[in-house]
N, C-alpha and C positions, 0 to 999 in steps of 0.2 A: 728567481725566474719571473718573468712579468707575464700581467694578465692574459695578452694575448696569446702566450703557447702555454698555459696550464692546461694539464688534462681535463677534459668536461666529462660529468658522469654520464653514463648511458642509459636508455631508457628503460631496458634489461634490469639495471643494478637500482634504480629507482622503484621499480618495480617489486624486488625483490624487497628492497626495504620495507617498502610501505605497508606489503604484507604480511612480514612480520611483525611488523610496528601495532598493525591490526589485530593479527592474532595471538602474539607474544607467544607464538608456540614453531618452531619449524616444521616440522610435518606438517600440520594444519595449514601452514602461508604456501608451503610448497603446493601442497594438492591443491588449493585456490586458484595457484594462477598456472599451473601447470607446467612446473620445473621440479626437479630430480634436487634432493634433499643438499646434497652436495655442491651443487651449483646452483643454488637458494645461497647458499655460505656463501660460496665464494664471489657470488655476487655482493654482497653486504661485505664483504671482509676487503671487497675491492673499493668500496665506495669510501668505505672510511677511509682507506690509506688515500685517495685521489683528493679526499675534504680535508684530510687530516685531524679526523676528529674523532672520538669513541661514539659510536651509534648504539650500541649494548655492550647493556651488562649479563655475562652469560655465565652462568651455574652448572652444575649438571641435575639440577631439577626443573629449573626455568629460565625463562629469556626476559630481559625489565629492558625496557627503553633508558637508556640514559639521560642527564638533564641535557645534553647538546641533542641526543636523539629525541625527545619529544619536541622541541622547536624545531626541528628541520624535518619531521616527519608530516606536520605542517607541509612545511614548500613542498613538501616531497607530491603529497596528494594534489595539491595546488597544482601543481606541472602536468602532472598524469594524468588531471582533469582538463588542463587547456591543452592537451595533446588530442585529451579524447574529440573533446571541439572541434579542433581540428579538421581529425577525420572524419565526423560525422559531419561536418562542412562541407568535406569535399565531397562524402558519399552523396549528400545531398544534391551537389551539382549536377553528381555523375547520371543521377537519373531518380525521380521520384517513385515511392513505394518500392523501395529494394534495399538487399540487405538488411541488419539486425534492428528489430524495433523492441527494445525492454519496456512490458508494458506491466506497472504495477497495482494490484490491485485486492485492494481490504477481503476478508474474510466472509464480511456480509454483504460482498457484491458476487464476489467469484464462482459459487456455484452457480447461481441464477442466472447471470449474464453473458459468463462465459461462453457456453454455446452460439449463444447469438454472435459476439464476436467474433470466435473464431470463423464460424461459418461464414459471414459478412468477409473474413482475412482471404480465407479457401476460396471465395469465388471471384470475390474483383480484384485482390492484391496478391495473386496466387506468388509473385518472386517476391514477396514480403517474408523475411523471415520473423517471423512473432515469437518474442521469448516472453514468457509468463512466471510473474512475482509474486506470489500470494504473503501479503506481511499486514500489520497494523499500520493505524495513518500515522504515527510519527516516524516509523521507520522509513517508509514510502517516503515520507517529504522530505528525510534526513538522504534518501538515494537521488532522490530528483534535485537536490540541492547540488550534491558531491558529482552529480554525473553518472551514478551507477543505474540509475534507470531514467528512461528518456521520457514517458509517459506513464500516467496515473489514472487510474478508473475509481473512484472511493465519491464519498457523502460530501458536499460542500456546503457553509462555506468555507475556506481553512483559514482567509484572514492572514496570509502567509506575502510578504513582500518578495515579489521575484519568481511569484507563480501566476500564471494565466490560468482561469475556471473556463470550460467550456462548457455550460450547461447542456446537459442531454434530457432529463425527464425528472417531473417529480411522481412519488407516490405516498399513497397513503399507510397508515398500520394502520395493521387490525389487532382484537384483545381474542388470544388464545386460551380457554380456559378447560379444566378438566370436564369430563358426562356431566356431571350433576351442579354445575355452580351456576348459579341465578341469571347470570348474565351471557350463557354459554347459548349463542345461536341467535340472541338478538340485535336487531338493530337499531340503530339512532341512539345507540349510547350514549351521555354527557361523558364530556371527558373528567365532571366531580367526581363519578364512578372511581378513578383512578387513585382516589384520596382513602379509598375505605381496603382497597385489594392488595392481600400477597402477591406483591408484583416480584419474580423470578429475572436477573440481569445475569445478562455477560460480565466478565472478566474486564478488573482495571485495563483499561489502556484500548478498548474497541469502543470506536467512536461511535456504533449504537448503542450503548451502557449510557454515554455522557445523553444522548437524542433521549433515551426514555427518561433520563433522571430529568430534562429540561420539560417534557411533556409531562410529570409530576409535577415541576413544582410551580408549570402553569396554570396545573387545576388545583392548585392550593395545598399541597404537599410538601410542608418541609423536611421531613427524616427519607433519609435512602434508605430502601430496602437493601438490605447485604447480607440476608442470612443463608442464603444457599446463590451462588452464582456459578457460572458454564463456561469454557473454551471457548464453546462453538452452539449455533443455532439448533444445532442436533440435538446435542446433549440438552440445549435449555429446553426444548418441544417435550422429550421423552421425560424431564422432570415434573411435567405441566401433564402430561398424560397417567404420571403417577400419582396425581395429587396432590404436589406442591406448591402450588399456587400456580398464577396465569402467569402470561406473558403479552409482550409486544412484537410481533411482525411484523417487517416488508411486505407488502404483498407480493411482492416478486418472488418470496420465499414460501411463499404460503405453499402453492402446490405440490411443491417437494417434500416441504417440510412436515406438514401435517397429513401425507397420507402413508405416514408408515406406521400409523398406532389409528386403532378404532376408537380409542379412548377419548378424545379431543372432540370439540364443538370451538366455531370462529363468532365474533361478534363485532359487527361495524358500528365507527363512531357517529355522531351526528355532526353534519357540516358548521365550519369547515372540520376536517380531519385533522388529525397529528399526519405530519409529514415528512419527507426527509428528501432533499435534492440529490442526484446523483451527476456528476459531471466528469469531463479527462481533464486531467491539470498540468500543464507544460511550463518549463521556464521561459521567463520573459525574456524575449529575443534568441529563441530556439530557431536553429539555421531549419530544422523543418517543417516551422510554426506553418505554413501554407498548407505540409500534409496533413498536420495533425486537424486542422482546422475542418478539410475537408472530410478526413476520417470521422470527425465530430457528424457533418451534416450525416452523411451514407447512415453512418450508428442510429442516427435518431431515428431515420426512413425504418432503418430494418427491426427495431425496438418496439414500433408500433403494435405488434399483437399481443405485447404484452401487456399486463392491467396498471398501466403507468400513463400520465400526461406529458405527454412530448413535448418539448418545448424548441421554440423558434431559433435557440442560439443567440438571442441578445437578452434574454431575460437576467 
């Protein structure tokens, strides 16, 4: 049969593949993409007879990618993602700030910021559909890479080729520490302070863990503290109100964060501060790099009452 009447695979059965490919589990790829377990199969069971090639190895305990199915699971994603282009090309045409925006965004941005965004979404982009990602930043960058999410809210800089930063604001930390500890409530702190204290981190892999370990070892600190570390900003505040030692804050976190325990006192550093940029980060040559750019400026307008330095957008 020659190339030009072979059957081509569908974007259905590519589909189906790839999420299996990803979850190596059928029920799990089926509820992903929203197909009926049996026509998950028989999508994949059509693609290989149309490639003629084994795409899995299938057990009755598990599903293994095959050595043709990992190389073509590949293309597979590859397609799915210049499909998505595609249409988010043409949605783009069809009219600005409408339809699905996946907007991803870290752990130590998302409570604090959230609101403002969404609110900022609800009144000037009201046909905006805003879909909300909360993951760590390599996940995030690993979604904005692949196409799964279209925009980023997280810490810059990422130093990532094929990403745009749009800076929105910097702010400072502050040293959160339990009632009684020497440094609890003062200010003009040295950041040497930082050399002597039970300093309390997040969890591998939150890029405020890496922010406080570089703000150590600029004040001369070379051992990482790692003896008790947290999920989440929650749990790290309520270890520090027990007595575990201090921590490092956003300030953008601060108000949430430390008024659920009596136990806590805050302490500013002395100029300059430990900081940390916050910015949206888009791929480079994103068909709706114009909105995103202006969603950037409106953000920074509506940001402003919080205790962060705005910044111009070329910074």
């Amino acid at each position: 049969m020659s190339n030009g009447r072979r059957r081509q695979p569908s974007l259905a059965q590519l589909r189906a593949f790839a999420a299996v490919a990803e979850y190596l589990h059928f029920r799990d790829a089926a509820a992903a993409i929203g197909m009926s377990q049996p026509a998950l199969s028989g999508a994949v069971s059509a693609l290989e007879e149309i490639l003629g090639v084994t795409l899995l190895e299938r057990t009755t305990r598990k599903v293994l990618l095959s050595p043709a199915g990992e190389r073509l699971a590949v293309r597979a994603k590859a397609v799915l993602a210049e499909v998505g282009a595609l249409m988010e090309e043409a949605e783009a045409v069809r009219a600005p700030f409408t339809g699905a925006l996946r907007l991803g965004v870290i752990p130590t941005v998302a409570p604090y910021l959230l609101p403002t965004v969404l609110r900022l979404v609800h009144e000037r982009y009201p046909h905006l559909d805003l879909q909300v990602h909360e993951e760590q930043t390599a996940n995030l960058i690993d979604g904005l890479n692949s196409g799964r999410l279209d925009l980023l809210l997280l810490a810059v800089p990422l130093g990532v080729p094929g990403v745009v930063e749009l800076p929105l604001f910097d702010e400072d930390f502050v040293l959160v520490t339990p009632l009684d500890h020497w440094l609890g409530g003062r200010e003009g702190i040295a950041r040497e302070a930082l050399k002597e204290l039970n300093l309390l981190l997040l969890d591998e892999g939150h890029c405020l863990r890496d922010q406080a370990l570089d703000i150590c070892r600029e004040a001369g600190r070379e051992d990482a503290p790692v003896t008790t570390t947290a999920a989440g900003l929650s749990t790290l505040v309520q270890l520090v109100a027990g007595g575990l030692g201090c921590t490092l804050l956003p300030r953008t976190a601060l108000k949430l964060e430390t008024t659920r325990s009596s136990q806590l006192l805050t302490g500013s550093f002395a100029e300059p501060a430990p900081s940390r940029r916050v910015a949206l980060a888009m791929r480079t040559g994103a068909a709706r790099a114009a909105e995103y750019e202006e969603l950037a400026t409106a953000l920074r307008q509506a940001l402003r009452p919080l205790p962060v330095r705005v910044l111009n957008g070329e910074a």
